[in-house]
C-alpha positions in Angstrom: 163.2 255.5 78.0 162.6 258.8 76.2 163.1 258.8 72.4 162.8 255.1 72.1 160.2 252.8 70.1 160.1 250.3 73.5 158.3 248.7 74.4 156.5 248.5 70.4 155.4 250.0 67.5 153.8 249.5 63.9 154.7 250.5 60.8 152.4 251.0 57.8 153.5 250.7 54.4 151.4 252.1 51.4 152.5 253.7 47.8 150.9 256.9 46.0 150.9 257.3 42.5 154.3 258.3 43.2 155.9 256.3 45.1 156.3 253.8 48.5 156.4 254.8 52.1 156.4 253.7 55.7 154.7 255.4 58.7 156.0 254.4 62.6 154.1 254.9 64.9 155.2 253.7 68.4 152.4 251.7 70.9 152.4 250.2 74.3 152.8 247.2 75.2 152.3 244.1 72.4 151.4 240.6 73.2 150.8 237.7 70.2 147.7 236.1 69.6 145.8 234.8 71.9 142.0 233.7 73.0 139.5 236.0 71.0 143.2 238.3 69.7 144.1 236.4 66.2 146.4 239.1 65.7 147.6 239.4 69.4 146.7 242.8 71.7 148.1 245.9 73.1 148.1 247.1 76.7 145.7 249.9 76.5 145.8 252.8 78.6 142.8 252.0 80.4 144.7 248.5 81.0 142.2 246.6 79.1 143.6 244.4 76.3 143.0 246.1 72.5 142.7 244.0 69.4 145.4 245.1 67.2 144.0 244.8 63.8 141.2 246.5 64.6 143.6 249.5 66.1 145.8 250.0 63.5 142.4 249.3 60.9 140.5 252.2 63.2 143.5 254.2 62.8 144.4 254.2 58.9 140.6 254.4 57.9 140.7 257.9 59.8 144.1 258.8 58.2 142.4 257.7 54.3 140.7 260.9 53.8 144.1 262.8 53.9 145.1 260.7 51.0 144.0 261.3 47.2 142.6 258.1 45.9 145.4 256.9 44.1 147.4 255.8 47.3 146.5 252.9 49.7 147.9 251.5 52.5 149.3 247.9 51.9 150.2 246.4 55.0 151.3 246.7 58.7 153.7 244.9 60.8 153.7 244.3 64.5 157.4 244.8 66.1 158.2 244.5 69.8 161.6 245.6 72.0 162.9 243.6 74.5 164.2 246.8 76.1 165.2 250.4 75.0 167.8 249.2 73.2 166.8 245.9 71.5 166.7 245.2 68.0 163.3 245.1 67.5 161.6 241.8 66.5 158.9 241.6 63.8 155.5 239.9 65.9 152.8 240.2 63.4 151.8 241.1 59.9 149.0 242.0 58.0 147.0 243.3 54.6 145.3 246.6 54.5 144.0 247.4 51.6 142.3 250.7 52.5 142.4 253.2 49.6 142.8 256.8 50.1 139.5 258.4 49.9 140.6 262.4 49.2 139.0 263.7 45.8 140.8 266.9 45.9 142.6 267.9 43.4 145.6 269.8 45.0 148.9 269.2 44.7 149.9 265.7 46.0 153.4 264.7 44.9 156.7 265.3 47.4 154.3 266.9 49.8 154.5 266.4 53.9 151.9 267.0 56.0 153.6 266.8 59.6 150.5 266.6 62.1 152.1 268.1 66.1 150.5 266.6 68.9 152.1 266.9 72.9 151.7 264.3 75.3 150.3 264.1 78.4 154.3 263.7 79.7 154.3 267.1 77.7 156.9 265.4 75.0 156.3 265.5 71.4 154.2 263.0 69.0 154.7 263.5 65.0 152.5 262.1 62.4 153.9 262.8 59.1 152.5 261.8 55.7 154.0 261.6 52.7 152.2 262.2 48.7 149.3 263.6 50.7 147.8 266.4 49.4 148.5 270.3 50.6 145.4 272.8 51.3 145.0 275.7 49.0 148.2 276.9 50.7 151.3 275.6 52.8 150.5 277.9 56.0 150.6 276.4 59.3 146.9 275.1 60.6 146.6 275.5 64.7 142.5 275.7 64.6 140.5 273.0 63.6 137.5 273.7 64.0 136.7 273.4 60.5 138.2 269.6 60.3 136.2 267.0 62.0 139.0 264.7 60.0 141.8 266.0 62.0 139.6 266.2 65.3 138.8 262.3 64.8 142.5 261.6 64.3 143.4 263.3 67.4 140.5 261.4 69.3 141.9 258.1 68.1 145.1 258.5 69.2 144.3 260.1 72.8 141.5 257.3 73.4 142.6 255.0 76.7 141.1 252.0 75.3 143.7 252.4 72.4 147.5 252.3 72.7 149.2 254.8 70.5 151.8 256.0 72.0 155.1 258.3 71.7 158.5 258.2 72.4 158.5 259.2 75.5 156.4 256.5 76.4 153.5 259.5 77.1 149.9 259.5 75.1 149.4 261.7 72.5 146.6 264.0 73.7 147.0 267.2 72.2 146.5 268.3 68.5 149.3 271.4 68.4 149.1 272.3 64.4 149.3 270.5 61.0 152.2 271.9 58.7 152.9 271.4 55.0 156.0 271.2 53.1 157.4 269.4 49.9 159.7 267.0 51.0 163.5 267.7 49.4 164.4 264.0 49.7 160.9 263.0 47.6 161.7 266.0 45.3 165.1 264.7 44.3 163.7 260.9 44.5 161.1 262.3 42.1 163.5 263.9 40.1 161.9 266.8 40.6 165.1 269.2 41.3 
């Protein structure tokens, strides 16, 4: 079902110097733990079976250098649907630990970087980050040639033996642009307004 988080998804908690968020990111299909799987598997696209701490681990140590260094990601849970409309059950949770590895010194605080990607079902995929640092400006970037960072995230997502997903149940496989913005609900939270 389109604009669903069936059949599974994880969310990933950290905290900036400012304060705590959540990323969701939808998956296929989760199963618990299991022979050589402490931490259970996803249905990769390739239909092989993907550890999931090393997934979501492979993932967030890509996302780190987008991060200054005072934020890092806490933890991750596992939750699975029954169906499209389930409530969604918590499987599996876990420590992170991984600190944001961005020495820049630009400006950080209410700040969202939205990163586009289609699918291969041509729907959308967002990944949006909060307290993470904006370029030298807040212009659009739709070439990114000059970020091997952004390239490897894209990569990640889009590989078949991983299983990152969207809501239309379709793989993200296409890296459309990375946008800034200062967030208005962090800027009031922030007291900031």
């Amino acid at each position: 079902m389109a604009n669903s988080l069936f059949p599974a998804f994880v969310v990933i908690e950290y905290h900036s110097a400012f304060g705590h968020h959540k990323m969701t990111i939808p998956t296929k299909v989760y199963t618990g733990s299991g022979v050589g799987f402490p931490a259970g598997s996803f249905l990769a696209w390739d239909s092989s079976n993907r550890d999931a701490d090393e997934m979501i681990n492979d993932l967030v140590e890509l996302l780190a250098p987008f991060w200054k260094v005072d934020t890092t990601f806490d933890s991750y849970t596992i939750y699975s649907m029954a169906d499209p409309e389930a409530a969604p059950l918590p499987e599996y949770a876990a420590a992170l630990g991984i600190p944001g590895s961005n020495a820049g010194t630009y400006w950080s605080k209410a700040v969202q970087t939205t990163f586009s990607f289609r699918t291969d079902l041509f729907g959308q995929f967002k990944l949006v980050m909060l307290d993470a640092p904006a370029p030298v400006s807040f212009d659009r970037i739709d070439t990114f040639s000059t970020s091997p960072e952004a390239i490897a995230i894209r990569d990640e997502l889009a590989l078949s033996s991983n299983a990152w997903s969207a809501r239309d149940n379709g793989k993200p496989i296409t890296l459309v642009q990375i946008a800034y913005t200062l967030n208005e609900k962090l800027r009031r939270e922030y007291d900031m307004n």
